[in-house]
DSSP file (Angstrom, degrees, kcal/mol; ACC not computed):
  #  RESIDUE AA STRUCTURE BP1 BP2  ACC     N-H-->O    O-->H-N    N-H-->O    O-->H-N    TCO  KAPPA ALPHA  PHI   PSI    X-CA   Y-CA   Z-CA
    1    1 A X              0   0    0      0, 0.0     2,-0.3     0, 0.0    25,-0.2   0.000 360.0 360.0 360.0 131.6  123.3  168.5   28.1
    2    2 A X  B     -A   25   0A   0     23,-1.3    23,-0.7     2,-0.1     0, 0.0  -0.848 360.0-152.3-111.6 159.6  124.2  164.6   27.7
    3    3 A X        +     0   0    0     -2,-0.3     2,-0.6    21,-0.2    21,-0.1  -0.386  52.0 136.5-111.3  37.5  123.6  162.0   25.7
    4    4 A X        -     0   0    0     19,-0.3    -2,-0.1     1,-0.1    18,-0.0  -0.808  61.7 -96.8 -98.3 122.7  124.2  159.6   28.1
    5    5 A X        +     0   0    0     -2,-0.6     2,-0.3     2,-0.0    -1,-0.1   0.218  37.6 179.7  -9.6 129.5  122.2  156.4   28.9
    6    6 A X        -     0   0    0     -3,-0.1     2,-0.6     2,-0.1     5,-0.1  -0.785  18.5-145.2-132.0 128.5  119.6  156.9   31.8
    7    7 A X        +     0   0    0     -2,-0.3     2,-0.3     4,-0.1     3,-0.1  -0.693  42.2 138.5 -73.0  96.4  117.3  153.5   32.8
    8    8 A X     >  -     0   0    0     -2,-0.6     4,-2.1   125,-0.1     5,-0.2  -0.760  69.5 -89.8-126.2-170.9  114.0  154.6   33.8
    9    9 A X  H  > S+     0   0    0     -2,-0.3     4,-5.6   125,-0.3   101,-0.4   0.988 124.7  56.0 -53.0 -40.9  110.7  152.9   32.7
   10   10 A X  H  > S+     0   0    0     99,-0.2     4,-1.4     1,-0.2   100,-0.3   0.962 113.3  36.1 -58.4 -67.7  110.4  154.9   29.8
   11   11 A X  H  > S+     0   0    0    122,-0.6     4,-1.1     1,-0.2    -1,-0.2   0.747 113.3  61.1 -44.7 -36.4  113.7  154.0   28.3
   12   12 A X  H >X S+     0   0    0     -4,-2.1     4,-1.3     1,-0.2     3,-0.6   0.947 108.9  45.1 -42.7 -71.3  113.4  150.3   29.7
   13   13 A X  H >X S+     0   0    0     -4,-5.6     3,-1.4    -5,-0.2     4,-1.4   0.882 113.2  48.1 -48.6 -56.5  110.4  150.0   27.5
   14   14 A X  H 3<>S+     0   0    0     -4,-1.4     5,-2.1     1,-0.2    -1,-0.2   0.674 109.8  49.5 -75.8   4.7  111.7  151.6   24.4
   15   15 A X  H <<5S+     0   0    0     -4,-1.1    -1,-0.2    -3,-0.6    -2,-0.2   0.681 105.2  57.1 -88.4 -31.0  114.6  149.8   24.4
   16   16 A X  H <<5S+     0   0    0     -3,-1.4    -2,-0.2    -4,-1.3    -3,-0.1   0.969 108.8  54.5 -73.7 -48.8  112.6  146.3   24.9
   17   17 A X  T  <5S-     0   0    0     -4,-1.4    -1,-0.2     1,-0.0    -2,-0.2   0.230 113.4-121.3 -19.3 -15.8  110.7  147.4   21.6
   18   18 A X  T   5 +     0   0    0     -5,-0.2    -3,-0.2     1,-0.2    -4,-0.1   0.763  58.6 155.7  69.7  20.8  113.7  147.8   19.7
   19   19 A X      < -     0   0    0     -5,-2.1     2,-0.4    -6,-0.2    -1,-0.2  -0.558  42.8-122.3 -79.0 153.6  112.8  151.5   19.1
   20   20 A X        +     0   0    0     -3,-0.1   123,-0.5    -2,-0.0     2,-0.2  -0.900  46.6 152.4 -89.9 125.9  115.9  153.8   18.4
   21   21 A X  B     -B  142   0A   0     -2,-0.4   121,-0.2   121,-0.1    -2,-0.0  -0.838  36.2-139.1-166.0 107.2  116.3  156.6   20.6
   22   22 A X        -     0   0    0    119,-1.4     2,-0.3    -2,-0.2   119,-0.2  -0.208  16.6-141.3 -85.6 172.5  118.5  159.3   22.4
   23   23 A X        -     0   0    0    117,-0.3     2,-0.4     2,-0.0   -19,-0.3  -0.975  12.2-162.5-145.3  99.8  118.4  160.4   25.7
   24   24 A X  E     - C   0 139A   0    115,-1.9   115,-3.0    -2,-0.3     2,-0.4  -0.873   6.2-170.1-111.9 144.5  119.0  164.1   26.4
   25   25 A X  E     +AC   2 138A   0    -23,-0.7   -23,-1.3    -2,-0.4     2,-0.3  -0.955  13.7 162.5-132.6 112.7  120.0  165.3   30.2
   26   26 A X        -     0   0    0    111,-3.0     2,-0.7    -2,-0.4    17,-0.1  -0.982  50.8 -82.9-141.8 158.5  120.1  168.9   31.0
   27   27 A X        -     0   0    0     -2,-0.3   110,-0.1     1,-0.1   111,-0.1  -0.480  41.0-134.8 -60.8 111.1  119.9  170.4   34.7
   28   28 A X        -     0   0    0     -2,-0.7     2,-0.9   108,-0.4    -1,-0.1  -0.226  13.5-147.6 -37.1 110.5  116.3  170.7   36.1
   29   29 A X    >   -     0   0    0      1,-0.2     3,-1.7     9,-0.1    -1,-0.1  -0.887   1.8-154.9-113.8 148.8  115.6  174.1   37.9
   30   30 A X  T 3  S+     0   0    0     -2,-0.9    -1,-0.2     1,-0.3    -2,-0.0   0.640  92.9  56.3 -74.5  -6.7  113.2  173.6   40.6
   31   31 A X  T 3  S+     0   0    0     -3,-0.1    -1,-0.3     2,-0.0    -2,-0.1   0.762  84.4 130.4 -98.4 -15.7  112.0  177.0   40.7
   32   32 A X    <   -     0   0    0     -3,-1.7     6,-0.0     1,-0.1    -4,-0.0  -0.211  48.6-151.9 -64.6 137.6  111.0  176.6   36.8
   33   33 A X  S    S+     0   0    0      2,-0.1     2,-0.3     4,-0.0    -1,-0.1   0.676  83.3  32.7 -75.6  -8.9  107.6  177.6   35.7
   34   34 A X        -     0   0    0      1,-0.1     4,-0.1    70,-0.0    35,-0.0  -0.929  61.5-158.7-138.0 125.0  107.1  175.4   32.6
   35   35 A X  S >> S+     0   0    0     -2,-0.3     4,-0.9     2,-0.1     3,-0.5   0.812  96.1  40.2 -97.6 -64.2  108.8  172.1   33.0
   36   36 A X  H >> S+     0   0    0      1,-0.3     4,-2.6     2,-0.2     3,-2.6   0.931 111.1  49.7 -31.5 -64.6  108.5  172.0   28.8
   37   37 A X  H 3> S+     0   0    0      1,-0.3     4,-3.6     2,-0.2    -1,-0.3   0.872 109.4  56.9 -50.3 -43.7  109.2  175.3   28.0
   38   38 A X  H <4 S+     0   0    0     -3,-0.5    -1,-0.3     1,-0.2     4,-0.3   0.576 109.5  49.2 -83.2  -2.0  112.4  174.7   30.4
   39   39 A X  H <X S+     0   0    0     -3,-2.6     4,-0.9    -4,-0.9     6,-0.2   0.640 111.4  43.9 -68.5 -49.0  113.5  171.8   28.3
   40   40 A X  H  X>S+     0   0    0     -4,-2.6     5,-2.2    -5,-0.2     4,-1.9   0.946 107.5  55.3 -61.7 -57.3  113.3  173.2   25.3
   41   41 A X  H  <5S+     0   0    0     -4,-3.6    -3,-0.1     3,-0.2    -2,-0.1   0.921 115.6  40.1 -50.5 -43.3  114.9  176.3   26.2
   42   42 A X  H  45S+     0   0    0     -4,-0.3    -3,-0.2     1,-0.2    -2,-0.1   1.000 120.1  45.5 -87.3 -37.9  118.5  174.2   27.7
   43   43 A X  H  <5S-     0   0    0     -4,-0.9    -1,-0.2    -5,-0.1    -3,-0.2   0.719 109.8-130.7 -53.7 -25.2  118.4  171.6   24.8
   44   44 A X  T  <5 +     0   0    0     -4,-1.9     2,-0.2     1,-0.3    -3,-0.2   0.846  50.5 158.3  81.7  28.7  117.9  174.4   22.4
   45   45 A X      < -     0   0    0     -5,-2.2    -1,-0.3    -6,-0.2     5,-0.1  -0.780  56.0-101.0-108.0 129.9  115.2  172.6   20.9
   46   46 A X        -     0   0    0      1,-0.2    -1,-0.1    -2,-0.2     4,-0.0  -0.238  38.9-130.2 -59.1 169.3  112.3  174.4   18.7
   47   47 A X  S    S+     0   0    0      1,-0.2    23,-1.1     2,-0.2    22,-0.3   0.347 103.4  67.4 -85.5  -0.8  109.5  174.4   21.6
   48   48 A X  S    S+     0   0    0     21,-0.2    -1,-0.2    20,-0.1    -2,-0.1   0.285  91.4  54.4-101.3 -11.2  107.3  172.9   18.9
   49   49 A X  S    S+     0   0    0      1,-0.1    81,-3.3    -4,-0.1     2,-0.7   0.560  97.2  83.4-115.9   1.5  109.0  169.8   18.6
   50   50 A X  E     -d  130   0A   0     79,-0.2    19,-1.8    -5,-0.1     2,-0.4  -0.707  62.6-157.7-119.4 120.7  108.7  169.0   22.4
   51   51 A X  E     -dE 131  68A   0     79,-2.0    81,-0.6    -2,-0.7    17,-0.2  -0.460  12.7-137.5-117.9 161.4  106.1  167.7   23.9
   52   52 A X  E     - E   0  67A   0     15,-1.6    15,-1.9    -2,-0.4     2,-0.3  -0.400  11.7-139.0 -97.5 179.3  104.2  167.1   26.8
   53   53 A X  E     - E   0  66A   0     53,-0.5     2,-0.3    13,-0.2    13,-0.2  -0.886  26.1-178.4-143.0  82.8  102.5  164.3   28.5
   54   54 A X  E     - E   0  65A   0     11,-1.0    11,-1.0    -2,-0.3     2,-0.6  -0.675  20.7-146.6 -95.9 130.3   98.6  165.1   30.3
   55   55 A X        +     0   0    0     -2,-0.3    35,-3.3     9,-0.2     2,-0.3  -0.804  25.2 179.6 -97.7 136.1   96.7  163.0   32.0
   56   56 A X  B     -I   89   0B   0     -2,-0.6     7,-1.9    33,-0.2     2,-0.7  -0.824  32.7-132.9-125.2 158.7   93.1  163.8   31.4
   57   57 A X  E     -J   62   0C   0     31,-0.6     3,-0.5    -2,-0.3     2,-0.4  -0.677  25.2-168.7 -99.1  98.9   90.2  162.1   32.7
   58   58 A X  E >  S-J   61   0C   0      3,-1.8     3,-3.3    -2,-0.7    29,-0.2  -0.767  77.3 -40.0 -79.7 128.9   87.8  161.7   29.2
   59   59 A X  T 3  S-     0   0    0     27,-1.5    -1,-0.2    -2,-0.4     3,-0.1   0.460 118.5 -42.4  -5.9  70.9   84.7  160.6   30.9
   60   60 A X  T 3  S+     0   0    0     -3,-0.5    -1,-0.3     1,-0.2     2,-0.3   0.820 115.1 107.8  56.5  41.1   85.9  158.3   33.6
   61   61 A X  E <  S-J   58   0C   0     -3,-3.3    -3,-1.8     2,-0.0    -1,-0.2  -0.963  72.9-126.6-138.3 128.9   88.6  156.5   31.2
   62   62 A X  E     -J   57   0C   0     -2,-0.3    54,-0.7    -5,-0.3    -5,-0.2  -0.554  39.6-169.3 -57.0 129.6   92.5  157.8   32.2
   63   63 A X  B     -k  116   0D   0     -7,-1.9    54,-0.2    52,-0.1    -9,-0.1  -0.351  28.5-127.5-144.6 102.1   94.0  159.0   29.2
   64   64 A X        -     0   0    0     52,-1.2     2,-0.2     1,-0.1    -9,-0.2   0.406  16.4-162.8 -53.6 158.5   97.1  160.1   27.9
   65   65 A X  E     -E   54   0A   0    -11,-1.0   -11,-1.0    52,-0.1     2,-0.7  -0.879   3.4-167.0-143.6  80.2   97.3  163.6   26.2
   66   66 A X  E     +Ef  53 119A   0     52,-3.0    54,-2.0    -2,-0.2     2,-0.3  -0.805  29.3 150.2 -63.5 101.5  100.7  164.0   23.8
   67   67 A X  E     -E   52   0A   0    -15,-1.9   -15,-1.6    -2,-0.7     2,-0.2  -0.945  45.2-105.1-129.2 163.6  100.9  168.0   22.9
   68   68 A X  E >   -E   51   0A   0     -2,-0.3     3,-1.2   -17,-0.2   -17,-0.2  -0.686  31.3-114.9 -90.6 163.4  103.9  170.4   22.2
   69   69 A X  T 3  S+     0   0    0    -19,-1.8   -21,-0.2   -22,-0.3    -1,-0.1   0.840 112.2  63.5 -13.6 -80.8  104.9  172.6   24.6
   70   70 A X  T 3  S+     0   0    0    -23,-1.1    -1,-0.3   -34,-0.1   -22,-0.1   0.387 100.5  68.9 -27.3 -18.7  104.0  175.5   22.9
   71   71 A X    <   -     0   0    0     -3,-1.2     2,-0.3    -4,-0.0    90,-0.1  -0.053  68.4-132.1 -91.1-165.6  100.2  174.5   22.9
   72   72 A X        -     0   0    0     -2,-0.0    88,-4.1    86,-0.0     2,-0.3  -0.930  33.2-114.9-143.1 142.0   97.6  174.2   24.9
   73   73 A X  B     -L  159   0E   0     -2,-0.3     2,-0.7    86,-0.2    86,-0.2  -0.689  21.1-135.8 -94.4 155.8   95.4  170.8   24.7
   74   74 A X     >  -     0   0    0     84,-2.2     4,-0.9    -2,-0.3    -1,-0.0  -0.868  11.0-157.3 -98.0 119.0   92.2  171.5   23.6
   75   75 A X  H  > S+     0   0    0     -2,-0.7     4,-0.6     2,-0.2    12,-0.3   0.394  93.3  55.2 -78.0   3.6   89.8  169.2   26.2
   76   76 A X  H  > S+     0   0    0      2,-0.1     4,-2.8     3,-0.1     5,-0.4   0.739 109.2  46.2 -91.8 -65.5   86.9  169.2   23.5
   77   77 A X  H  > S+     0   0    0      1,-0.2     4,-3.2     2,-0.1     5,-0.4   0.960 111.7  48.5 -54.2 -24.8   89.2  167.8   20.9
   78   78 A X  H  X S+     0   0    0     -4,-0.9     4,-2.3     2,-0.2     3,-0.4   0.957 113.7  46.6 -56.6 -80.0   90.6  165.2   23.1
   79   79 A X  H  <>S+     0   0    0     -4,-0.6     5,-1.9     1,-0.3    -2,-0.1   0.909 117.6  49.4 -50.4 -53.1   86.6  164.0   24.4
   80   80 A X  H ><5S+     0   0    0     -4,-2.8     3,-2.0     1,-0.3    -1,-0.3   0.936 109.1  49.1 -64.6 -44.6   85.8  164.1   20.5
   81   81 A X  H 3<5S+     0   0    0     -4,-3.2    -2,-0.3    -3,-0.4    -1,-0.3   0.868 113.6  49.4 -64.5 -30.3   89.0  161.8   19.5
   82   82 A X  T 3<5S-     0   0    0     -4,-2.3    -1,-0.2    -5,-0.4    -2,-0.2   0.307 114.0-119.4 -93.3  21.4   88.1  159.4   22.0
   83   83 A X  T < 5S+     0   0    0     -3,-2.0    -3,-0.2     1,-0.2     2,-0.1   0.385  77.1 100.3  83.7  -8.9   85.2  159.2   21.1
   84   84 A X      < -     0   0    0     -5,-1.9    -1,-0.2    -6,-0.1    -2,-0.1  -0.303  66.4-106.9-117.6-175.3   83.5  160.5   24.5
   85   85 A X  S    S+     0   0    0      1,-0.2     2,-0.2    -2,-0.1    -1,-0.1   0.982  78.5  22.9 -78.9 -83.0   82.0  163.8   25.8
   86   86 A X        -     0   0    0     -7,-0.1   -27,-1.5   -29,-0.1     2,-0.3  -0.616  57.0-154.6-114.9 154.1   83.7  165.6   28.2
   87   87 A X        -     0   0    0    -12,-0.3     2,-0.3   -29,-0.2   -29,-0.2  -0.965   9.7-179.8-133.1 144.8   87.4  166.0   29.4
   88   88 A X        -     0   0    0     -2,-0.3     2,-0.7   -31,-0.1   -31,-0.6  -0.760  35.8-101.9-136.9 169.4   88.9  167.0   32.4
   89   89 A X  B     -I   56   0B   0    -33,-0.3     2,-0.9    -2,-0.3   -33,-0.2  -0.797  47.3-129.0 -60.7  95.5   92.4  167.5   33.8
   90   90 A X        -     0   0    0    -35,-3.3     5,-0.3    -2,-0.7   -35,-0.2  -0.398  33.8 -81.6 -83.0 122.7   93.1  164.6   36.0
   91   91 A X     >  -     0   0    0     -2,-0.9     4,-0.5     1,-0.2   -36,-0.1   0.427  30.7-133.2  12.9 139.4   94.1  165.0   39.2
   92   92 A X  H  > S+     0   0    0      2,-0.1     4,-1.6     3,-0.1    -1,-0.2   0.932 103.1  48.7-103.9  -8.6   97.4  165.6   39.7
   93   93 A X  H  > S+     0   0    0      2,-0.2     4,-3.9     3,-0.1     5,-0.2   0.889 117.0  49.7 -56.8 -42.1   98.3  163.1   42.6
   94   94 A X  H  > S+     0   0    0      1,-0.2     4,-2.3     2,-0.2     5,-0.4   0.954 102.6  57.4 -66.9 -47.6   96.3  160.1   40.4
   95   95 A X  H  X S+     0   0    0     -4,-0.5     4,-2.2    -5,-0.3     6,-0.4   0.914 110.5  41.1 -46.9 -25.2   98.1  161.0   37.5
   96   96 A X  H >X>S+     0   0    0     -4,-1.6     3,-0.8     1,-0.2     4,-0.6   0.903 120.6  48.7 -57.1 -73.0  101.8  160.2   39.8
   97   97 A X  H 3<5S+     0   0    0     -4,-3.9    -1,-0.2     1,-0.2    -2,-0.2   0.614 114.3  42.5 -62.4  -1.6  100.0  157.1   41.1
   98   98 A X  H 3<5S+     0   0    0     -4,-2.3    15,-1.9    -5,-0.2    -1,-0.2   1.000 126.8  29.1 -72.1 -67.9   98.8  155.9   37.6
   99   99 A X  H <<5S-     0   0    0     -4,-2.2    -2,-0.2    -3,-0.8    -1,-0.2   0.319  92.4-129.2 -67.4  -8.8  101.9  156.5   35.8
  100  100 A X  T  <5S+     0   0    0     -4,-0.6     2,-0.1     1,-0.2    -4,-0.1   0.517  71.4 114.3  97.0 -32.4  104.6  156.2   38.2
  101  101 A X      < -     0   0    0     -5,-0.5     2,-0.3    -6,-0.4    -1,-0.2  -0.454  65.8-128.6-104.3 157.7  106.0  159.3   37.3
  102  102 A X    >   -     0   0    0     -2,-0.1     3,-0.7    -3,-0.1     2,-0.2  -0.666  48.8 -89.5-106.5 169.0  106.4  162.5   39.4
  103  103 A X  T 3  S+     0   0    0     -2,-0.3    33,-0.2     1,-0.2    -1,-0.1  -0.443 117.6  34.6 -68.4 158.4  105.0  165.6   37.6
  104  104 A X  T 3  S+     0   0    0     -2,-0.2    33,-0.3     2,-0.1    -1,-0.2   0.564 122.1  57.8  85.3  11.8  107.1  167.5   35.5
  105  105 A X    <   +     0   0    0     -3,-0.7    29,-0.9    31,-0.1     2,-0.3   0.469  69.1 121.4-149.6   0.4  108.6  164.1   34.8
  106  106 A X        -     0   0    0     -5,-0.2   -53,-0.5    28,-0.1    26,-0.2  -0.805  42.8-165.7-105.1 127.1  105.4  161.7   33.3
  107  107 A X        -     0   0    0     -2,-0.3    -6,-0.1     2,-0.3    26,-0.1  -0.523  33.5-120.6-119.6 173.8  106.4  160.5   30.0
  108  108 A X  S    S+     0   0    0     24,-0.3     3,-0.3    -2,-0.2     2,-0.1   0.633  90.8  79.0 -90.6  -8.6  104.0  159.0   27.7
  109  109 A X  S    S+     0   0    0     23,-0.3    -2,-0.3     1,-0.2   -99,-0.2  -0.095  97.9   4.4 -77.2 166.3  106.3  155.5   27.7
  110  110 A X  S    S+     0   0    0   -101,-0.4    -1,-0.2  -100,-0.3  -100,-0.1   0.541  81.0 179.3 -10.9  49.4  106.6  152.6   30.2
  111  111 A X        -     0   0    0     -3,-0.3   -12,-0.2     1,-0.1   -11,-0.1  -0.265  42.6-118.5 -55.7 167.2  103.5  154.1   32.7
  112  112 A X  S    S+     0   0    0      1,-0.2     2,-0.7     2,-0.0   -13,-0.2   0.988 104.8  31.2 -64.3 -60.1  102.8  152.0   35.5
  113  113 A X  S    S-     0   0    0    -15,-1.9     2,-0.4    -3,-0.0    -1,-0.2  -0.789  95.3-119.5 -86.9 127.5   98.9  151.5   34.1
  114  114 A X        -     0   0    0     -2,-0.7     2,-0.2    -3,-0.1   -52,-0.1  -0.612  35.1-162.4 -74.5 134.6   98.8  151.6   30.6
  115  115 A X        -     0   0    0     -2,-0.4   -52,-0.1     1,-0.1     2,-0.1  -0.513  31.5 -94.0-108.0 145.3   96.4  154.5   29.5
  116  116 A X  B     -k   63   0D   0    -54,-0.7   -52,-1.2    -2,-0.2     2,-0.2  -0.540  51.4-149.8 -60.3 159.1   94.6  155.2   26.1
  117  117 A X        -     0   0    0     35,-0.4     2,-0.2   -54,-0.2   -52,-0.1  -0.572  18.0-174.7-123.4 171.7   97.1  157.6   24.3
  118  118 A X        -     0   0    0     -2,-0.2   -52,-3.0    35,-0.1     2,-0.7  -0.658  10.4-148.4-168.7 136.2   96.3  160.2   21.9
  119  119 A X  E     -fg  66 155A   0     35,-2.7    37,-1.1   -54,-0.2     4,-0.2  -0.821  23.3-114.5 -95.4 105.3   98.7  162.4   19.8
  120  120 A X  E >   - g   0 156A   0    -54,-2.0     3,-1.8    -2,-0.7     4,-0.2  -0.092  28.9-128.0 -67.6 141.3   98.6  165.5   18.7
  121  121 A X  G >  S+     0   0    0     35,-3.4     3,-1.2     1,-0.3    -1,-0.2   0.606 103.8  64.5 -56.9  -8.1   98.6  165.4   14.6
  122  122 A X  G 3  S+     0   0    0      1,-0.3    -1,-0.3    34,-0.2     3,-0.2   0.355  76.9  81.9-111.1  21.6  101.7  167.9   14.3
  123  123 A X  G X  S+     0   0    0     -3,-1.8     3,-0.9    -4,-0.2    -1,-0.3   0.708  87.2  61.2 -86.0 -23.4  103.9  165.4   16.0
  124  124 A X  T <  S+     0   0    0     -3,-1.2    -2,-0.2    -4,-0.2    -1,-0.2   0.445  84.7  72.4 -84.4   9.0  104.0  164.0   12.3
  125  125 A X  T 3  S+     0   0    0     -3,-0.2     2,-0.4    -4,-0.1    -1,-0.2   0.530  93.6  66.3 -74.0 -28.3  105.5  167.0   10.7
  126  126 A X  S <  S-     0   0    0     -3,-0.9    18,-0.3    -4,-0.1     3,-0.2  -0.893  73.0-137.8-119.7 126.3  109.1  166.3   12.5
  127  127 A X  S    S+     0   0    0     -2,-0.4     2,-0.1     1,-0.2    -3,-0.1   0.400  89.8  13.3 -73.4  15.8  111.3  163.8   12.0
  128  128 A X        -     0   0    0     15,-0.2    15,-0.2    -5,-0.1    -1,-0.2  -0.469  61.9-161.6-179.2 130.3  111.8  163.5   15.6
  129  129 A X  E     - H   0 142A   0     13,-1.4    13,-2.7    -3,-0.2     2,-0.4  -0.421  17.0-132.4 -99.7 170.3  110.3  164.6   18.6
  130  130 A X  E     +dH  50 141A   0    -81,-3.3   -79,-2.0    11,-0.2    11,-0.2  -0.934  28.2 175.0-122.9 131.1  111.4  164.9   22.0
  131  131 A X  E     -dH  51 140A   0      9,-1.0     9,-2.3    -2,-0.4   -79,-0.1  -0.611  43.3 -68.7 -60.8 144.2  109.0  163.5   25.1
  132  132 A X  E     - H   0 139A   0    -81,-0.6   -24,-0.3   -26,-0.2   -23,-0.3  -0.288  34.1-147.6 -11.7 117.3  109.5  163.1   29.2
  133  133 A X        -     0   0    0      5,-2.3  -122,-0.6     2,-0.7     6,-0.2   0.538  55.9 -92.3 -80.9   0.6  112.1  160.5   30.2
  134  134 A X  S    S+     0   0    0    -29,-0.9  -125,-0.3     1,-0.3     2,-0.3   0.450 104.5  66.0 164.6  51.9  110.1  159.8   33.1
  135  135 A X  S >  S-     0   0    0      3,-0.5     3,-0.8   -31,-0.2    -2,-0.7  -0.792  91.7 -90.4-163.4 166.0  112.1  162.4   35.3
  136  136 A X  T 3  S+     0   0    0     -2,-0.3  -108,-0.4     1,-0.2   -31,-0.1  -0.556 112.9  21.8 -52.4 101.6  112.5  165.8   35.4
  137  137 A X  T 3  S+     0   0    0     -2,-0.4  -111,-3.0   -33,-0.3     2,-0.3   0.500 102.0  98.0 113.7   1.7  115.5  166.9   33.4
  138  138 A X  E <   +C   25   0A   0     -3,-0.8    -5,-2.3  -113,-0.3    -3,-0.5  -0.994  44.6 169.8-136.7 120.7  115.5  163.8   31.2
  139  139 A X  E     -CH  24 132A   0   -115,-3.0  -115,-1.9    -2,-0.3     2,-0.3  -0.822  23.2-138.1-126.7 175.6  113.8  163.9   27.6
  140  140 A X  E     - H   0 131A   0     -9,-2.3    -9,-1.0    -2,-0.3     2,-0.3  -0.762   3.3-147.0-146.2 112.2  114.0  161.3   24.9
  141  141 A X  E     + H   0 130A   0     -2,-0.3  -119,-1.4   -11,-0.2     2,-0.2  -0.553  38.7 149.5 -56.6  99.7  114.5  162.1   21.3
  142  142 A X  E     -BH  21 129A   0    -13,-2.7   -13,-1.4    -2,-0.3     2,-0.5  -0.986  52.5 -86.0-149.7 153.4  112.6  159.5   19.2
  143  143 A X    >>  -     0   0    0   -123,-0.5     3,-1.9    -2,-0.2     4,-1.3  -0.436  36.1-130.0 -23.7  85.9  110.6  159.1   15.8
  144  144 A X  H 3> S+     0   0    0     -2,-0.5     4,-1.3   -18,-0.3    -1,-0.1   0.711 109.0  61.1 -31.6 -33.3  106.9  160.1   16.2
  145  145 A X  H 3> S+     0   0    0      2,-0.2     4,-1.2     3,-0.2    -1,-0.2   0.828 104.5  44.1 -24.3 -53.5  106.1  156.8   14.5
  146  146 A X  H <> S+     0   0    0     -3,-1.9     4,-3.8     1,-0.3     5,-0.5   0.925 112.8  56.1 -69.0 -55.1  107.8  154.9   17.3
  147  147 A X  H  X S+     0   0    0     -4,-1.3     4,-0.9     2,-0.2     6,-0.4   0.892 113.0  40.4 -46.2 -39.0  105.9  157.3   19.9
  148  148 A X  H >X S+     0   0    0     -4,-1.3     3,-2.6    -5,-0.3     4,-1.2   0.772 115.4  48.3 -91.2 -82.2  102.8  156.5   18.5
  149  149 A X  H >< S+     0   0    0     -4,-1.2     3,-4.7     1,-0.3    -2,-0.2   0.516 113.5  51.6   3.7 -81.5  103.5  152.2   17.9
  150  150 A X  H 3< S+     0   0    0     -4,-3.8    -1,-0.3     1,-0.3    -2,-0.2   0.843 119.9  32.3 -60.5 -36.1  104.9  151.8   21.7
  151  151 A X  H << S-     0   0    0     -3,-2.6    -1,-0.3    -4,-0.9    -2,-0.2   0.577 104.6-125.3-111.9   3.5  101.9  153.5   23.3
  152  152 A X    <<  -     0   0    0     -3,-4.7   -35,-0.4    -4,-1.2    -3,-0.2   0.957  48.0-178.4  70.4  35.2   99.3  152.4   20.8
  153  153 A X        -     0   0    0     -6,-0.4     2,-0.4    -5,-0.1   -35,-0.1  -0.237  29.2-143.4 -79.5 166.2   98.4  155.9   20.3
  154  154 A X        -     0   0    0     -2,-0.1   -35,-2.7    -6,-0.0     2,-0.3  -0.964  24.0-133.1-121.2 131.5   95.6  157.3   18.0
  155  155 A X  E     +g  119   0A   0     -2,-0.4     2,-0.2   -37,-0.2   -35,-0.2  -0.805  39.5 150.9-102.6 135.8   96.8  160.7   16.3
  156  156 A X  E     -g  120   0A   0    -37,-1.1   -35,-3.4    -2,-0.3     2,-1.1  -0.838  52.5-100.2-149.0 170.0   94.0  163.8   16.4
  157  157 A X        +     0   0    0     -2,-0.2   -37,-0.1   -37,-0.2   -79,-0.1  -0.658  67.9 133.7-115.5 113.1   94.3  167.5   16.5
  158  158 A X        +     0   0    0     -2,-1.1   -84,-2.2   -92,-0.2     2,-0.3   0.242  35.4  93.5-123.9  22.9   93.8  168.0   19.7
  159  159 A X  B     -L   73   0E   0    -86,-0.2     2,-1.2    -3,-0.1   -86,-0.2  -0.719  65.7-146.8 -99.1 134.9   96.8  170.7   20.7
  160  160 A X              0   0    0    -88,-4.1   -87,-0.1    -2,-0.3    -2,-0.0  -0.698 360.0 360.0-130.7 132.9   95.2  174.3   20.4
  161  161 A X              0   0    0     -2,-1.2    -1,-0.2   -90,-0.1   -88,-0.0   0.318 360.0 360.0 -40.6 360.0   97.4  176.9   19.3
């Protein structure tokens, strides 16, 4: 693990924002089943304070999905926080082209198209969580406040245990 600088979108963006934010590095194994879960485990980080980044389709609006690891997102609560019906799993080839991002590696920060966000409520529990740096092997350690400002997020509880 480093704490060394990395320039991707994501960082690009929070950095243009003024947000304060570390950058944690640890080796990516290709054969791992859980890109979270494998984050958590080599940073040594509760799995509850690291979260992942789904692109869902909520009823033909792209939308971002913030949950921890440790979860599962609930596609009812998601459709209900945005206000819409149904949710789906979006593709996973649109979600690269959307964001930018390869899988295992799409952070919720500088996508190519900006997306509705939505955050799961227990991201406000910690004083800092860690997200996708928008590669595989790269997280970023930042306020949930910040997380939710930069991406214009709405916070719900939409992770199910």
């Amino acid at each position: 693990m480093s704490r060394t600088p990395a320039a991707t979108p994501a960082t690009v963006a929070l950095s243009a924002a003024g947000v304060h934010f570390s950058v944690l590095n640890y080796a990516h194994n290709p054969r791992s089943g859980s890109y979270g879960a494998e984050a958590a485990e080599a940073l040594g980080v509760d799995p509850t304070r690291v979260f992942k980044t789904l692109m869902v389709d909520v009823d033909g609006t792209l939308t971002v999905a913030v949950v921890p690891v440790s979860s599962s997102l609930n596609l009812k609560a998601l459709a209900a926080a945005s206000g819409r019906k149904k949710a789906v799993l979006a593709d996973p080839a649109l979600a690269q082209r959307r964001t930018g991002y390869v899988l295992g590696g799409i952070s919720p920060v500088g996508q190519r198209q900006t997306s509705p966000a939505v955050v799961d409520e227990s991201a406000l529990s910690f004083a800092t969580i860690l997200v996708s740096g928008g590669r595989r092997g790269l997280e970023i350690e930042l306020a949930p406040a910040d997380l939710i400002r930069v991406t214009s997020a709405t916070v719900a509880s939409i992770a199910q245990r």
